[in-house]
N, C-alpha and C positions, 0 to 999 in steps of 0.2 A: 627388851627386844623380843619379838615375837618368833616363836621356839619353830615358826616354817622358814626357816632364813637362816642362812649361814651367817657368821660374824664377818661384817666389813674391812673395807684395807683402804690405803691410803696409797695410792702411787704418786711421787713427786717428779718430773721432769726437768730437770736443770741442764742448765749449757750457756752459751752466748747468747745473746739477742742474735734473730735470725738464724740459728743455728739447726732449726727441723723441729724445735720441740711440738710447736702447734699440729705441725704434718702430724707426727707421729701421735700427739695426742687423738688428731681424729680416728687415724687407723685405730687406735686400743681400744677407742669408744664401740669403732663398727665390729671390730670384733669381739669386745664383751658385750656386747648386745645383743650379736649371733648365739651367745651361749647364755643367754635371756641374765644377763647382768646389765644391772641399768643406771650406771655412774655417775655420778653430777662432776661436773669441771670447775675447777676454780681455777680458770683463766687469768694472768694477773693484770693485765692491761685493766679488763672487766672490770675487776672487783677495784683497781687504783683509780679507777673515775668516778666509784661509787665512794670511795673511804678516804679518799687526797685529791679530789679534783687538781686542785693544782700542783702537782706534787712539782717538786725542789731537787728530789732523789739525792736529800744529802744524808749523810748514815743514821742520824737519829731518826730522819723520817722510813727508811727505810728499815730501818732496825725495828720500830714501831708497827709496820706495814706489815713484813713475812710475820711477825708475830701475832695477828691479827689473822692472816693466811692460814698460820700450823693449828691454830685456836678454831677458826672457820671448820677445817679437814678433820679438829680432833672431833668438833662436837657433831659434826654430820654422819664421821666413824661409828662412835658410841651409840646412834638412832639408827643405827643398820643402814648408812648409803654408804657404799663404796666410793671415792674422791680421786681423781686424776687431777693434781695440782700443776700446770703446766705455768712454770714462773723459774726466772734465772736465778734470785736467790744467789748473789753474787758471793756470798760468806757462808764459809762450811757450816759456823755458828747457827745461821738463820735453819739450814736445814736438820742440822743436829738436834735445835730445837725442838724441831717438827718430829723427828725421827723419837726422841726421848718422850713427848706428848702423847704419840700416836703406838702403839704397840705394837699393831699388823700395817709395816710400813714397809714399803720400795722403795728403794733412791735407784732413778733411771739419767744416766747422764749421758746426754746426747752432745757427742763431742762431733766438733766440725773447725776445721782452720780459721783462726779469723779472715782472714785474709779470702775465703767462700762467705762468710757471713756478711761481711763487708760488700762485696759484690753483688749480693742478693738485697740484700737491705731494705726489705719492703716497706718498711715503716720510717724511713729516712733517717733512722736513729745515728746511726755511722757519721751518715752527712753532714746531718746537724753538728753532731760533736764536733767533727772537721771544722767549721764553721764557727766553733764556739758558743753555737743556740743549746746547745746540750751539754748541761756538764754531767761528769760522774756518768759515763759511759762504760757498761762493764766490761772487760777487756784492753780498754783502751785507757780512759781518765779515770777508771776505778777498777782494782783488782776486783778477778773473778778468779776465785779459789775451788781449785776442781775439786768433784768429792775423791776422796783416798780409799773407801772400800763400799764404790753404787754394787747394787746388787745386778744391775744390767748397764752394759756401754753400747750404746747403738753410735756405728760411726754417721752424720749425719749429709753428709758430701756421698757417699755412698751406698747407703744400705735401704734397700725398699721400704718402705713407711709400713707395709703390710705386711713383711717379716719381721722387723723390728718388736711390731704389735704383737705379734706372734711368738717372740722370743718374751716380751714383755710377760706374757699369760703363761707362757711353760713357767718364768720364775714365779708368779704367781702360785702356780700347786706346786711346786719345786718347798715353796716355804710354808704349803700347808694352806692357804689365805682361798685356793678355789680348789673346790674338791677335782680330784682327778678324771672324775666323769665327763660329761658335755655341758653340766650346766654349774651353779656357783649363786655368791649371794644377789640378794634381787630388789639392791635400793632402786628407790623410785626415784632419782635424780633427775 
């Protein structure tokens, strides 16, 4: 790792489908980019069309999947880019993974009612399940297992995207991962 560059981190964003992770990943990006950090996202939508086109979302393909996620976030860590992993990660397991992989790690859990998630449901996922076009719905047809000690809870029904982010980066130097100054590490993601 090149000695002008602080050591990278890995934030992961878990919650429900629908639940704000996306929103809130953009905010973190615009505001670590303000303080000239420059994160790569592993979006999981993204990266499950590129590794499961067709996915099933039944546990082994998923189990298969986040694992391949924390693996992505560790090895991009280790080459100095900073990773914002915005994925539901429906099993504490999948994140604990990542967590035990990754060293300089945040679990951000963007908790939000199902019942707003449901409502919003941009991506028809709810519906479908309703329907039966979707199985293993996290929340619904498949336990989602909240984490028991994230490092930040952003409520996602209420809290501005731009504060969240904001709260996001105080734990960030809170645990050491961005220096307390204005600026911090500077992957090229």
């Amino acid at each position: 790792m090149p000695s002008d560059r602080e050591p990278a981190f890995a934030v992961w964003l878990t919650g429900l489908p629908a639940s704000g992770k996306s929103t809130v990943a953009r905010a973190l990006v615009a505001e670590l980019q303000a303080l000239g950090v420059h994160p790569a996202v592993l979006e999981s939508d993204a990266v499950r069309r590129e590794i499961t086109p067709n996915a099933t979302y039944g546990e082994a393909e998923r189990d298969a999947f986040y694992a391949t996620l924390a693996y992505l976030a560790r090895v991009l860590v280790a080459h100095g880019v900073p990773v914002i992993v915005d994925a539901t990660a429906n099993r504490r397991a999948y994140r604990d993974r990542a967590r035990e992989a990754i060293r300089r790690f945040l679990e951000v859990h963007v908790r939000c009612p199902i019942a707003v998630c449901q409502a919003r449901d941009p991506k028809g996922i709810y519906q479908r399940g309703a329907e039966g076009k979707a199985p293993n719905v996290p929340g619904v047809s498949a336990p989602y297992e909240t984490p028991l000690l994230p490092e930040v809870v952003i409520d996602g029904e209420r809290d501005d995207p731009a504060a969240a982010a904001r709260r996001i980066v105080s734990a960030l130097r809170e645990k050491g991962f961005l220096p307390r100054g204005s600026g911090g590490a500077t992957g090229t993601g």
